[in-house]
Every structure is written in structure tokens, then in C-alpha cells.
N, C-alpha and C positions, 0 to 999 in steps of 0.2 A: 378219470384222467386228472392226475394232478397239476394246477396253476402254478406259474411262478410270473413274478415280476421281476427284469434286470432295470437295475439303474447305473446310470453313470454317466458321465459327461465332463464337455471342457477342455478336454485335452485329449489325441488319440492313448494315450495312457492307460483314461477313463474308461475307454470301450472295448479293445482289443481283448483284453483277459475275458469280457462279457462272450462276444463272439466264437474264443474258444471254447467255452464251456456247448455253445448252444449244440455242436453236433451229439456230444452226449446226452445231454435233458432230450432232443427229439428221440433219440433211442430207449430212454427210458420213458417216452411217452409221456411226457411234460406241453402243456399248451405253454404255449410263451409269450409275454408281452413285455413291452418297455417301455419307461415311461426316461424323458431326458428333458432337455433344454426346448425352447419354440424353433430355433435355427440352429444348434450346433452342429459340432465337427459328426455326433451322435446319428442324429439324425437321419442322414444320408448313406450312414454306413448300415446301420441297421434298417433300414427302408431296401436299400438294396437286399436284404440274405430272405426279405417275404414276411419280416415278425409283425408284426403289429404295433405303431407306434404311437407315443403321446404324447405330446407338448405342454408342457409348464411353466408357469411365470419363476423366475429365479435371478438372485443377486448376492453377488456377491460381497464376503463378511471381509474387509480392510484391516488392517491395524496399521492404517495412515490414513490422512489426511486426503479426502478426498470427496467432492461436493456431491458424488452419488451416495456415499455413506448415508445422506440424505433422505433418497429415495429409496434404496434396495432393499431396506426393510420392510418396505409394503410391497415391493413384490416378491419377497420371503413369504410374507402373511400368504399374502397371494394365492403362492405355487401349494402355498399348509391347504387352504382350501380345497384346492382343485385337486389335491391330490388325494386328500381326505374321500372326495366326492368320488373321484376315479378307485378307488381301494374298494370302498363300496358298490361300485359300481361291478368290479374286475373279480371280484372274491379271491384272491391269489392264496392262496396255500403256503405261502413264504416270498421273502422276496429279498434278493440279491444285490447288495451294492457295491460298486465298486470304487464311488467317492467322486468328490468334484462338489461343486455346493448346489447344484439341483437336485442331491441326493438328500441331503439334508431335512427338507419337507416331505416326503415320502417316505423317509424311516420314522420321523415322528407321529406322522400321519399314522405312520403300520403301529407303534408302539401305540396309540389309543386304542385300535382295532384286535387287540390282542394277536397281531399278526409274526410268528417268526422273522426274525431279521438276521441273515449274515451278511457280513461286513469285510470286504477286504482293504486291508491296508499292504501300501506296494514299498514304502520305502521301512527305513529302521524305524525313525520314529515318526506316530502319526501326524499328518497334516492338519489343518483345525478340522475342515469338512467334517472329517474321521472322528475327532475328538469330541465334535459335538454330538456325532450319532452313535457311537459305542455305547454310552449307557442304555439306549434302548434294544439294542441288540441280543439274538442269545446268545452266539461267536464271533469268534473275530479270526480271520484267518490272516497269516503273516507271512513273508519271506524271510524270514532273520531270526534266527536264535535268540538275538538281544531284544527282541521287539515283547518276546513273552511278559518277561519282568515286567514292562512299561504299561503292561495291560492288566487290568480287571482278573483276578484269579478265576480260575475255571472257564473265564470263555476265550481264552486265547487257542490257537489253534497252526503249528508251523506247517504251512501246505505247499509254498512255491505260491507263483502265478503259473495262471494256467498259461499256456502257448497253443497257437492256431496251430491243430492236426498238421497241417499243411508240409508245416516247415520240416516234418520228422519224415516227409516223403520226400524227399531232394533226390537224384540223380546226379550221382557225381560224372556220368559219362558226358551226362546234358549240359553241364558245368563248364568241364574242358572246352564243349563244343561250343558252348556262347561266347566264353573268352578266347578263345585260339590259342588256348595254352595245350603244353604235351603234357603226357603221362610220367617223365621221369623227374621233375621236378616240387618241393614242396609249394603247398599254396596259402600266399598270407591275406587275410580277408580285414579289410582296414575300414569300422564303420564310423563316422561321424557323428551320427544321432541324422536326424531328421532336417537339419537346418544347415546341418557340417559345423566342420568347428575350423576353426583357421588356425589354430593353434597345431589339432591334431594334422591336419593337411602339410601344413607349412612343415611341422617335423618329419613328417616320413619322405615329402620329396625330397629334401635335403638330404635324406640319406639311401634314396632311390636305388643310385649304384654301387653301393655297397651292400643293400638288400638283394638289387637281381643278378650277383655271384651264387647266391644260397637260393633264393624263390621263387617265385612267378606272383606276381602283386595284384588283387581286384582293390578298388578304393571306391569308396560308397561316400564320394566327398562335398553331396548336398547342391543346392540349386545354387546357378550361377556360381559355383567353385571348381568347375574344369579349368585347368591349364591345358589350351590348347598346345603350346610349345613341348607336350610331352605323348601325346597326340602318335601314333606309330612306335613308340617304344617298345623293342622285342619283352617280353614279357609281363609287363604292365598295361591294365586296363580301368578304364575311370567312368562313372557313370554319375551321373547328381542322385538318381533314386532309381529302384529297383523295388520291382511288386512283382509279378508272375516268378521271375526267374528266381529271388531269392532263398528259396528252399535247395537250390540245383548250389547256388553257390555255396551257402553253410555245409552239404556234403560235401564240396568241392576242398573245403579251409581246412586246413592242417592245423594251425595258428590264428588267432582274430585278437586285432587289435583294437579298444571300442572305447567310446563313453562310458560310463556305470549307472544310465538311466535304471527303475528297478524291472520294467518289461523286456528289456535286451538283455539285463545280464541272469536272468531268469531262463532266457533263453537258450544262452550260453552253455547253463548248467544242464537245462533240461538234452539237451543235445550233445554234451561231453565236447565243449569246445574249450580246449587249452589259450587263456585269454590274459593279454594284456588291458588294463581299464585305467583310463586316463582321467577321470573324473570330473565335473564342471566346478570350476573355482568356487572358492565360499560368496568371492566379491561378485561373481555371477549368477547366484542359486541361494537357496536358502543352509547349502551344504547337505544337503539330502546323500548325494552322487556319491559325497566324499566318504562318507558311513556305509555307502553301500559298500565301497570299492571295498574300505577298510576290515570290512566282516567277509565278503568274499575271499580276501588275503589271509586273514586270519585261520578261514576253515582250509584254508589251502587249495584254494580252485584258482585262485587268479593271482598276477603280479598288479602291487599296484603303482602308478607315477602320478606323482600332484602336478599337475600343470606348471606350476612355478617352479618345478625341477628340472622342465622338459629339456632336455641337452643333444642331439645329435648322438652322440658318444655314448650316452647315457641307454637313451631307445634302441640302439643296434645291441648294446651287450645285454641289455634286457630282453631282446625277441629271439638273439642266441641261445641265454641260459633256458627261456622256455621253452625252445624248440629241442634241444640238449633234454631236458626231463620231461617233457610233454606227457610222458607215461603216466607219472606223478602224478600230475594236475586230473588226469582221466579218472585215474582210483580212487582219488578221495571224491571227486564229483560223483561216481558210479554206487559211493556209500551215503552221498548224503541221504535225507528223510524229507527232505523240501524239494522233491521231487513226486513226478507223477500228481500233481497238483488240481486237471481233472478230475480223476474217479475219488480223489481225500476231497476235493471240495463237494463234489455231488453224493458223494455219502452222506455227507452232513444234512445236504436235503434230505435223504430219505429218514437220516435219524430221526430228524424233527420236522417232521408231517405224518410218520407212525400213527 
């Protein structure tokens, strides 16, 4: 039986693409363990699916001013330690990251141990975490065509992010039925991100009724951002967050209108969903979003809107023309190669553990 180790952590970002992978490695008869943060987001996710988990000392690398800059380098040292110790302990056969900085000491840790390392990086260009552990790596897997160049010749690798099985089994019947929408109209799936976005929210209800002539509206518009005043609206339904049901509603979407986090629009593609992407401003993000939106637009899978464009007038003739060619947006997604991102990343294990 071959070992592997997943890492990642920090943000659900970090773990999700981990989690997708695992149905496959138990099929291929992989023992699985993970090594993450002492409390993170990690933890508790993967503690629930049965892996086996491990806590590490870990801090994070600033480029500001900041009085833990101080300290977090010995608990860098730290987590080099323990992880060092745990590698040996684990004899893992490869090991998987997927980034966050308590990944960091457990790739270096593996590159002493002469241990294979792949490495995914989720957005175009990489984050430091990322930067610092690619030179010990033997691939690096990417979502973006642009991402190649920016990487070390020979270990780059375009695979997508993997997505939980889950989402690819939706019921669109089950869909209708949780929203109390009928079957003769289009359905627009409107997501926020995780936190919502007020910007994204604030545009589509203002243009509510001029959407529900043409569609039937789910809004995924984050905690504490229901307007109750909209509450009973024939055709419109609002939720802060969505877990069991959201597979039933992405078969439900005709149309989705989102963030350009790189695990949702990964999603997106993996699923053939004809999508609008609103991206998080540069003065909000490090602009990550905005480079994602911008190469998704390029390959021709999404429209994109910079937040500082956002218009009422603007957003309605934009979810027309994509609804108008939605065809379009299917075929070239149906052609990408950064698809199927499971079985290309888990090949790569079996390449190198041969």
C-alpha cells in the first residue's frame, strides 16, 4: 500500500481541492494522512472524513510590519522540526500540498528526506507559501495556461483544481424542488464567495425585476446579508450559505454569476457553467481574482466585470448576451485541458512513486 501525505491549510481554499482528491487515492489504495495547522479551518474538516491528522507549529511569513514577525520564525523552525520528525515517523511515498504556510515546513522537511513533493498552486501567479516550496518539489500543478511560463521548466503541470465528486452529482429535479421554482423558466445562480460581497448583492437586487421577466434567481449572498424586504418574491430565493444542497442547485443554473476565487471558478469549468465573474478589487485582494477572471475571459469560458464598473445597465446586458450564447461559453469549456483535474493530478502520483 502506498502512503501519501496531504497538506494544506489557512483558508478553506487550502483544503477543499485536498478532500477532493481523497475519494480517488482510497480507490487506488493510498493510506492517507495529513498533516495541517494545531487549530485550523483544516483540521476539523479533515478530522471529520476519518484521515488521520497532525498538528504543527506554523507562522506566518509578512511583508509588513508586524510584532509577530518576531516570533513566527521560531515557530517556523518549529513546525521544520516536527515535521521532519513526523516524515520519518509517516514514511509517506509522496506528499501533496496544496499551500497556506504550514505547508512550507513539511515540503522542506520532505525535500531533506528525499521525499516527492507535488505542489498545487490555485491562482495565476503563485502566492509566497508556494514560492518558497517549488524549488523542492518535483511538479507543480496549475489552473492557468499563464501560470506555466512563471514556473521552473519541466515541473509545471496544467491540471485544473480538483472539485469534490459531490458537486458533479446535483439533481436538477431536487433543485426546483428546494427553491419552488418551475420547470419553464431559466435559472440564475448568483454566488458571493463565502463572506458575500455587498457590492455583488447590492447589483443584482437592483436589478431584481428586470432579471425575474427572464429567470428564476438563487442568491448565495453570505452571512448576515438576507434582505428580508424581498422575502416572498415569486421567483427569487436567498440563502447566506448552502452545503448539502449545492450540487442540486449548480445542476439547477443555467447562468452563474460569481466571485473569480480560483476553487469556484474551477468549478465552474469543471461543471460547464456559462458564468459571469465579478472579481475582488486589487484595493481588496492582492488581485489574485482579477487575473483569474481575466484568463478565464481570455480562454472564453467567462464574461468578465471589474467591480469599479459594476452599473445596473451594465450587469443586465451582460447576463443577456451570456444567456443569448451560453452555447459558446459550454464548447470552449468542454475543450479545455485543465479539466478532469483528479485522475491528471493522481497520475502524477503513480508516475512518481513507480
Amino acid at each position: 500500500m502506498k502512503r501519501i501525505i496531504l497538506t494544506g491549510g489557512g483558508t478553506a481554499g487550502h483544503v477543499t481541492p485536498n478532500i477532493a482528491l481523497i475519494p480517488r487515492l482510497r480507490e487506488l489504495g493510498y493510506e492517507i494522512q495529513y498533516i495541517g495547522s494545531y487549530d485550523g479551518i483544516e483540521k476539523k474538516l479533515i478530522e471529520e472524513l476519518g484521515i488521520p491528522y497532525y498538528g504543527i507549529s506554523s507562522g506566518k511569513l509578512r511583508r509588513y510590519f508586524d510584532l509577530k514577525n518576531f516570533t513566527d520564525p521560531f515557530r517556523v523552525a518549529k513546525g521544520f522540526l516536527q515535521a521532519k520528525k513526523l516524515l520519518k515517523q509517516l514514511r509517506p511515498d509522496i506528499i501533496f500540498s496544496k499551500g497556506g504556510f504550514v505547508t512550507v515546513p513539511v515540503v522542506q522537511a520532505a525535500k531533506g528526506q528525499k521525499i516527492p513533493v507535488v505542489i498545487h498552486e490555485s491562482d495565476m501567479t503563485p502566492g509566497l507559501a508556494n514560492r518558497l516550496a517549488i524549488p523542492a518539489a518535483s511538479k507543480v500543478c496549475c489552473n492557468f495556461p499563464e501560470t506555466v511560463s512563471l514556473l521552473p521548466e519541466g515541473k509545471a503541470v496544467l491540471t485544473g483544481c480538483p472539485i469534490r465528486q459531490e458537486l458533479r452529482s446535483g439533481n436538477k429535479l431536487a433543485g426546483l424542488k428546494f427553491c419552488g421554482f418551475t420547470a419553464d423558466k431559466p435559472v440564475l445562480l448568483v454566488i458571493g464567495g463565502s463572506l458575500g460581497s455587498v457590492a455583488v448583492n447590492k447589483a443584482i437586487r437592483g436589478i431584481l425585476p428586470t432579471l425575474l421577466k427572464t429567470f428564476q434567481v438563487v442568491h448565495l449572498c453570505g452571512k448576515g446579508n438576507l434582505d428580508e424586504t424581498l422575502t416572498g418574491t415569486s421567483g427569487y430565493v436567498q440563502y447566506e450559505y448552502i452545503q448539502q444542497e449545492l450540487a442540486d442547485l449548480f445542476a439547477l443554473a443555467d447562468l452563474v454569476v460569481s466571485r473569480a476565487g480560483a476553487n469556484a471558478i474551477c468549478e465552474l469549468l469543471e461543471l460547464r457553467k456559462p458564468n459571469i465573474l465579478i472579481p475582488l478589487s486589487a484595493a481588496a485582494s492582492r488581485g489574485d481574482q482579477i487575473l483569474n477572471a481575466k484568463s478565464f475571459q481570455k480562454q472564453g469560458f467567462s464574461i468578465m466585470l471589474e467591480e469599479e464598473q459594476l452599473t445596473p445597465e451594465l450587469l443586465i446586458d451582460k447576463i443577456m448576451e451570456l444567456y443569448e450564447n451560453r452555447q459558446t461559453y459550454i464548447t470552449a469549456m468542454e475543450k479545455s485541458s485543465a479539466s478532469d483535474a483528479v485522475d491528471t493530478i493522481t497520475a502524477l502520483f503513480e508516475e512518481l512513486t513507480r
